[in-house]
N, C-alpha and C positions, 0 to 999 in steps of 0.2 A: 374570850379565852383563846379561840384561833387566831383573832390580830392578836394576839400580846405574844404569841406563839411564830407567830410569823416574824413579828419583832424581832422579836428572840435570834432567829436561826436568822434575819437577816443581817444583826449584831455582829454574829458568828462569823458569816461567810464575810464581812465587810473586815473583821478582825485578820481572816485565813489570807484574803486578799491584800489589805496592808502589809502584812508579814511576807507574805510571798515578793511583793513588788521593792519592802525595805532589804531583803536578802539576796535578791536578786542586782538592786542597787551597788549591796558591799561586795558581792562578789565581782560586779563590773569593775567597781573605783579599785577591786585587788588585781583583776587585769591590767587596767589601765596604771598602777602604779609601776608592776612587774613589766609594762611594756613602756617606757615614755617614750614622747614624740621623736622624731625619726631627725638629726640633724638636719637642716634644709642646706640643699647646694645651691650657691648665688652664682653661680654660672660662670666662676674665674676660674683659672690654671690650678693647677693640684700640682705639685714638684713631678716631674720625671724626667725619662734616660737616665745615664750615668751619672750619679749624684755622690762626690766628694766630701764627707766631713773632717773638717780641719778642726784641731784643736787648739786653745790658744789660753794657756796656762798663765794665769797672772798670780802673782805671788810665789811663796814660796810650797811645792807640792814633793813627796819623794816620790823615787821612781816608781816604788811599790803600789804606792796612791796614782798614781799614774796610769798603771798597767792594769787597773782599776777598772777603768774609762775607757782604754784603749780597747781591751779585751772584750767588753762590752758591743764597741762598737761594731769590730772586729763581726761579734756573734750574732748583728743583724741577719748578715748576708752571707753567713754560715750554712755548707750542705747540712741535708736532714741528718741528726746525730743517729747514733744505734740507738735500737730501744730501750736500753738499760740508762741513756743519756734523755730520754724525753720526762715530760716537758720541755721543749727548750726555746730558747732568743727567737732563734729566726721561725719558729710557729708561732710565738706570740705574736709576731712584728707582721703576718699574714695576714692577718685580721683587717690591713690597715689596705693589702691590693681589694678587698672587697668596695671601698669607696671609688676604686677606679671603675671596675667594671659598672657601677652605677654611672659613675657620670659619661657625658655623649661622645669625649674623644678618645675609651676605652686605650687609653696610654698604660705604662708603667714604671717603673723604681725598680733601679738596684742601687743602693747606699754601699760604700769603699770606705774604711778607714783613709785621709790623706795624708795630709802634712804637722807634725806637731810642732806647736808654737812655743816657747818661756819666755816669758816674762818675770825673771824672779828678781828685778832689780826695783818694781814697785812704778814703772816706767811715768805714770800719771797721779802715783800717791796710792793711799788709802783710804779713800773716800771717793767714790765716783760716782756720778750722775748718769743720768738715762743716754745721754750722746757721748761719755767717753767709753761708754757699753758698746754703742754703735761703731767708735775709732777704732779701740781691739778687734773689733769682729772685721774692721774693713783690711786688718792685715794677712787673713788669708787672702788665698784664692777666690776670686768672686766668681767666675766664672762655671755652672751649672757644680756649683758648693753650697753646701752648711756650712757654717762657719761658726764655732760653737764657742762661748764665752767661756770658762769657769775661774771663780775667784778662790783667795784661800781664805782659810777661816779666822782671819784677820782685816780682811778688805771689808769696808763699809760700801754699799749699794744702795743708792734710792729706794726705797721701800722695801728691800730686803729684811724677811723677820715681821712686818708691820702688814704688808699685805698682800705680798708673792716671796715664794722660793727660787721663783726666775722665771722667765720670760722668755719670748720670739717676737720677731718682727721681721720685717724688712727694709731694707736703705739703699737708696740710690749709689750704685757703683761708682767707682775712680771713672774721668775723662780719659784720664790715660791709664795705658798699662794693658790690662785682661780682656775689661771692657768697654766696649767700643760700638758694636752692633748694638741696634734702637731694645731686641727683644732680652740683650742681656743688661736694661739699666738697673734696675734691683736685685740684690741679691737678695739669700733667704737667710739670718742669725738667730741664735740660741745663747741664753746667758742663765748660768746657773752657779750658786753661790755655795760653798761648804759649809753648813750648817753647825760643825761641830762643837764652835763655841760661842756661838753668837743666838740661836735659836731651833737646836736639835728638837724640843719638844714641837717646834711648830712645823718643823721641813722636814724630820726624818723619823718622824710616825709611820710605822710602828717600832723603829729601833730603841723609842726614847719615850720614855713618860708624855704623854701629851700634855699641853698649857691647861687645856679648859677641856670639859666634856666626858665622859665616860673615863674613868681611868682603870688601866687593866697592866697586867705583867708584863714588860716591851720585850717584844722577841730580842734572839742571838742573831746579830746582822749578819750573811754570811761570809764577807772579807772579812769581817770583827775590825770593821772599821763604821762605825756609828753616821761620821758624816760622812766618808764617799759613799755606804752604799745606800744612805739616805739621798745625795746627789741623785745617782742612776735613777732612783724611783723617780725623781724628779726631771733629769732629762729623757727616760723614755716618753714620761707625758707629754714633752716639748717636742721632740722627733715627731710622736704621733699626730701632735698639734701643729707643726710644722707641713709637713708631707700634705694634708688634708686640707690646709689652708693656710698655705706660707703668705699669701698678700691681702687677706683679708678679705677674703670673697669667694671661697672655697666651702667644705661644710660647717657649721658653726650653728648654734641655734641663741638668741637671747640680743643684746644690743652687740654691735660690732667690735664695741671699745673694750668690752670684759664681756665676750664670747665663751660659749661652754662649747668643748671643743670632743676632739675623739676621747680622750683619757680623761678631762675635767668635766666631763658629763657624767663621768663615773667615781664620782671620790672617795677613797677611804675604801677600797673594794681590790681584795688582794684574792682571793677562793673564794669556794663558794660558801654561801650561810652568813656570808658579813652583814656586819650591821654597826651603828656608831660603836667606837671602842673596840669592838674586834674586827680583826682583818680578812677573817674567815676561814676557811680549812684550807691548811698549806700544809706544803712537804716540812719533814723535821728532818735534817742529818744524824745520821746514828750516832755518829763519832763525837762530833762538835756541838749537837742541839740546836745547832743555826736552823732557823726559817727561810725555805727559798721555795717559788712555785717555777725556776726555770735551767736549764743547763745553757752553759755557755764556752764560749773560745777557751783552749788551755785549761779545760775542768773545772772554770768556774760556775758558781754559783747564781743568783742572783732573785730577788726579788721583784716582781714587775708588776702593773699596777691594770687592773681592766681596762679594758676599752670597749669601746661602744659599736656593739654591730650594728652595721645598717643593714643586714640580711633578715634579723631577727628583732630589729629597734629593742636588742637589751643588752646587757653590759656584760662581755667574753670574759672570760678568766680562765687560766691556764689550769689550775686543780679546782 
């Protein structure tokens, strides 16, 4: 009776103990999910000093659409707004001197709207490849520049819609002209495509019904323009992905060729409480109903996408 008794309670205490050790388990993998790995830095240049973004307008864009983008950029490197203006651009854009202070040559960035470019005569067609991306972007300023692509929503792009919204890289500068010095041979580019009529479900989520996946009501864009301010979400991720690892050796975690970077480590993550299908808790405008989590140049609005602290290895958001 006492061994079967002992049994018994040793049953017990073995059951109390699996439970404690299974619970103890889920709540780690709930840490570890809330926290993921820290991007790793490969020990290359991060963009800094004075850093120029050029815009280089291919197709046909109005100016309204324009000042868009500009505005935008404009509100990187915008003083702190009044409090009745926060959340705004350049606090969310803050996020990104934290990967300075981590790395060993405690450098930094301040981005300038530059030079705007058009192209509305279709200079190379409406169809382009990964290297006439690179041509456009070599007609800015190479010289400590971004040099940023955008097409209209008429231009066909190599994988555009099918399995990016756009992209960065870098290319070896003119022999002649800007650059000249050994440290200025690459510049830094950004190519981002107008979604509006080619594939808004896929690139200007949440303005637009999504393709595949959770489907849910799409916000009020706050320009009430569908594909630019689905654009901005997408070149703030490049800016971010840019600045942090313009030559591929900067922060990044995964293979090098499709790198998860500051903002693409975070996807689909606009406030907080997101989850597939919703974007999370963002501000509403009283007036309009627009969705925006940021203030910006000239009153704008705007929507912007998390990004990845490395102070906290988890994903910022501005609301």
């Amino acid at each position: 009776m006492g061994s079967c008794l002992a049994q018994s309670f040793l049953k017990i205490f073995l059951l109390i103990a699996l439970f404690r050790i299974c619970w103890a388990g889920r709540k780690l993998s709930e840490v570890v999910q809330d926290h993921p790995q820290l991007l790793t830095y490969h020990n290359g240049p991060l963009l800094s000093g004075k850093i120029t973004v050029n815009l280089i307008w291919y197709g046909k864009f109005k100016p309204s659409e324009r000042s868009i983008v500009s505005d935008f950029v404009a509100s990187l490197s915008s003083p702190a707004p009044p409090q009745n203006k926060q959340p705004s651009v350049s606090q969310w854009w803050k996020t990104t001197e934290k990967y300075y202070h981590l790395s060993s040559k405690k450098s930094s960035l301040s981005l300038s709207l530059g030079k705007q470019i058009l192209d509305e005569n279709y200079s190379l067609g409406k169809s382009l490849r990964n290297k006439q991306i690179v041509e456009l972007a070599s007609k800015g300023d190479q010289k400590n520049a971004i040099n940023v692509v955008l097409t209209a929503s008429d231009v066909a792009v190599e994988g555009f819609c099918m399995s990016r919204c756009g992209t960065h890289g870098s290319a070896l500068g003119s022999t002649s002209g800007h650059i000249k010095a050994k440290k200025y041979s690459k510049f830094a580019y950004i190519w981002v495509g107008n979604s509006q009529t080619q594939c808004p479900g896929h690139c200007a989520w949440p303005f637009h019904q999504p393709i595949y996946g959770p489907q849910s009501t799409p916000l009020i864009a706050p320009n009430n323009n569908v594909g630019l301010d689905g654009l901005v979400i997408n070149l703030a991720s490049l800016f971010a992905g840019t600045v942090t690892n313009p030559f591929g050796n900067g922060y990044f975690q995964g293979p090098a060729e499709a790198p998860l970077e500051a903002s693409s480590a975070c996807p689909g993550i606009y406030g907080k409480g997101a989850y597939p299908g919703y974007a999370g808790n963002v501000l509403v405008d009283a007036t309009t109903g627009a969705s925006y989590n940021a203030h910006g140049h000239n009153g704008r609005k705007y929507l912007l996408p998390a990004l990845y602290d490395p102070s906290t290895s988890s994903c910022s958001t501005l609301s």
